[in-house]
Structures are given as C-alpha cells and as structure tokens.
matplotlib code that plots the C-alpha trace (Angstrom):
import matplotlib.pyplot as plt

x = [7.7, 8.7, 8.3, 4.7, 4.9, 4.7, 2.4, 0.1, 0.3, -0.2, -3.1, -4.8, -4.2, -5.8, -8.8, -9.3, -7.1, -4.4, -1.5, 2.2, 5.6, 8.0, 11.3, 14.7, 15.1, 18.7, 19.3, 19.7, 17.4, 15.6, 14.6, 13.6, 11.6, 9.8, 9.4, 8.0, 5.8, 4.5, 4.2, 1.7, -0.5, -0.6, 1.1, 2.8, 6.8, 7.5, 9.1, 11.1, 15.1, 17.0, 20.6, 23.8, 25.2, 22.3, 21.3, 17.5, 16.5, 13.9, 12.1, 10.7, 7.6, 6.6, 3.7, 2.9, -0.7, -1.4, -2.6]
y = [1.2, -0.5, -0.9, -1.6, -5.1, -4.4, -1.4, -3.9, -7.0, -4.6, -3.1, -6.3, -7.4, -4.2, -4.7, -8.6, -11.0, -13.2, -11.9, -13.3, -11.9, -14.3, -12.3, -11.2, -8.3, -7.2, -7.7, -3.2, -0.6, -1.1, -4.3, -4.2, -1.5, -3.3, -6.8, -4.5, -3.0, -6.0, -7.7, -4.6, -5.3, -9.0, -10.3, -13.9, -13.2, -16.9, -17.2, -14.2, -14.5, -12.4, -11.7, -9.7, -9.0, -7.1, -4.0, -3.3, -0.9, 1.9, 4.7, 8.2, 9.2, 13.3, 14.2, 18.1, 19.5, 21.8, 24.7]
z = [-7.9, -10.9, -14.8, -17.0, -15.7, -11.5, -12.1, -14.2, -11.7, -8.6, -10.4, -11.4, -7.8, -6.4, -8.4, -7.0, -9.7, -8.7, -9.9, -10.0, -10.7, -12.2, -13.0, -11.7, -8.9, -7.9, -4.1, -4.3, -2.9, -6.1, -5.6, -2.2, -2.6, -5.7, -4.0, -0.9, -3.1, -5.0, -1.4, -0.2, -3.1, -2.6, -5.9, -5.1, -5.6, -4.8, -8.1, -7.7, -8.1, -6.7, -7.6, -6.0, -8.9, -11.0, -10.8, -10.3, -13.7, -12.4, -14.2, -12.9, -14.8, -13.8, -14.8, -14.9, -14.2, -16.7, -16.3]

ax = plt.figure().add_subplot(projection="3d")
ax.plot(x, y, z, "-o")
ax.set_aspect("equal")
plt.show()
C-alpha cells in the first residue's frame, strides 16, 4: 500500500486522528493504488502532487509464520 509514511497516516487515521499526506505519487499503478488506499482510510490527499514522469517506489514485506 505504500512505504512507513502511508502505513503510519492510514493507521493513525484508523484509530480516529486526522491524518494528511503531503508528498509526490507518480500518476502509475502505484500511485493510484496508494492515493486509493490512503482515500479508504480517510487521510486528506489534497496536497498530493501527482506527476507523469515519476515512478511510484513500492516495497513487498513477506512475512513467514513460523513454525
């Protein structure tokens, strides 16, 4: 869904803060699935910019149940 800042902003919106996102998105799938994200978990993304020429950075975290 996005790096330590969106996890932390959607978090502290889940649990009842007002939370706001001031940063660049690329206009990718990255991005839209971010700003869709941030969106669902009511963080303001007015002072989002969005650009067609940068490229969205993501990161996959796996976590492994041990056994």
């Amino acid at each position: 869904m996005g790096g330590p800042v969106a996890v932390a902003l959607s978090t502290f919106s889940n649990l009842g803060g007002r939370a706001s996102y001031l940063g660049g998105l690329g206009k990718d799938d990255n991005g839209r699935i971010i700003k869709k994200t941030l969106m669902m978990f009511k963080v303001d993304i007015c002072s989002i910019i969005e650009k067609d020429t940068y490229q969205t950075p993501f990161s996959i975290v796996l976590v492994q149940k041990k056994s």
